[in-house]
N, C-alpha and C positions, 0 to 999 in steps of 0.2 A: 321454088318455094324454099324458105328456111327450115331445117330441122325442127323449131320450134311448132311448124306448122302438121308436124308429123308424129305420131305414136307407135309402136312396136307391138306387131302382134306375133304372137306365135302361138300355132298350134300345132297339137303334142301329140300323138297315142302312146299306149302303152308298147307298139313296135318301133316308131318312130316320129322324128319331127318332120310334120307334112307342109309345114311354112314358117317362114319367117323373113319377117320382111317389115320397111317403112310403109306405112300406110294412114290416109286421111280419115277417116271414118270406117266401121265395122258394124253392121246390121247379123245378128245372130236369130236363135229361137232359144230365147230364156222359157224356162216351166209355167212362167205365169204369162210368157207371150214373149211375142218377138221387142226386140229391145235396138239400140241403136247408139253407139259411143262415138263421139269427139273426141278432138286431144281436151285434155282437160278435165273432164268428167268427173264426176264424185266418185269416189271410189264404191266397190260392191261386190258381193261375194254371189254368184249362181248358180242353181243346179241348169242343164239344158237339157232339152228334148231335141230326138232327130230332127233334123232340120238340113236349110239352106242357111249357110252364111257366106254374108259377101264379105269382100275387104275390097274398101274403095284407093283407086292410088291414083296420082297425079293425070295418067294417060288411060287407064282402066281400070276395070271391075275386076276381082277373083271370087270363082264362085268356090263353094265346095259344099260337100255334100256329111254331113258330120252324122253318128249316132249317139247320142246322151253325153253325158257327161258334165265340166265341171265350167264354170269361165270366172275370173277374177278381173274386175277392171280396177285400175289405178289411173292417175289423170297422165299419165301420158305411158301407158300399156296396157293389153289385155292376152291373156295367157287362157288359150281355150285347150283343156286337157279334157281331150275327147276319147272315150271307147274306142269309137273308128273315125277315118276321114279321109276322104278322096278329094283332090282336083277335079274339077269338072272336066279341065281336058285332059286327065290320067284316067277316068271315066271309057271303056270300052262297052257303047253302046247297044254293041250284037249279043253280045257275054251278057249284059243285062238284060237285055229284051226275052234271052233263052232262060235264063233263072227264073223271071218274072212270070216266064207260060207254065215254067216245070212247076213253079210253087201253087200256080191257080189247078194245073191239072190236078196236084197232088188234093188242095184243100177242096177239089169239088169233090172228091172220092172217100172225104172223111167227114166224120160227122163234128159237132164245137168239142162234143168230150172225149173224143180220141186223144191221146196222150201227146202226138206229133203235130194233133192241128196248133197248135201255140208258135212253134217253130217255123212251122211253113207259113202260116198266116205275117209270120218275124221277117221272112225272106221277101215274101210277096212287097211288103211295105218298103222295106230296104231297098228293091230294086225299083219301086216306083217314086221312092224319092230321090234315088241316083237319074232316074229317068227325066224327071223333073228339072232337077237341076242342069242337067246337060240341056237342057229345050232352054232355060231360062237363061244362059251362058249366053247358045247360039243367037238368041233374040238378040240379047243385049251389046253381040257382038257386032 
């Protein structure tokens, strides 16, 4: 494929840049839904919710596993500057699996208005979207 056939994604945290790279298409979770860029695209400005995004490339898929944050497309780039973001295969599935019981144990033991359920209820979700996404990787692998 030609470069023309290609866009540049990278995506950012405020620790580090967790990709970058050529890639064909880019399927994200915009706030008002999930969303889906070509080279080419109209340009746009988004807020994002946790989610999956994929970056599609020539011989495969990249999953990652993102929390909030910002995404800018231009027709041939998209800059996703996210709070957090994992690789699905930087993703250590046992380490999630253990977060995701510690957070259910903690929030069966608390009630909505206890001050910490907010937080652990945060974890709980975080590690079942990391979860997610590594299942959704393996599939597609």
């Amino acid at each position: 494929m030609s470069d023309e056939q290609y866009m540049q994604l990278d995506v950012v945290t405020p620790e580090k840049s967790v990709l970058s790279r050529k890639v064909t298409e880019v399927i994200a979770p915009g706030s008002a839904g999930e969303f889906g860029v070509l080279i080419g695209h109209t340009p746009f400005l988004t807020t994002l919710k946790s989610g999956q995004v994929i970056a599609k490339t020539e011989d495969r898929d990249i999953f990652l596993a993102v929390s909030g944050g910002f995404a800018e497309v231009t027709s041939s780039r998209v800059i996703i500057l996210a709070e957090s973001a994992v690789l699905a295969d930087d993703i250590d599935e046992k380490m999630v699996q253990a977060d995701l019981e510690q957070a259910q144990d903690k929030l069966r033991g608390l009630s909505k208005e206890d001050p910490d359920y907010p937080r652990w209820e945060s974890k709980a979700r975080d590690a079942e979207l990391k979860l997610k996404v590594v299942e959704n990787w393996r599939n597609k692998s």
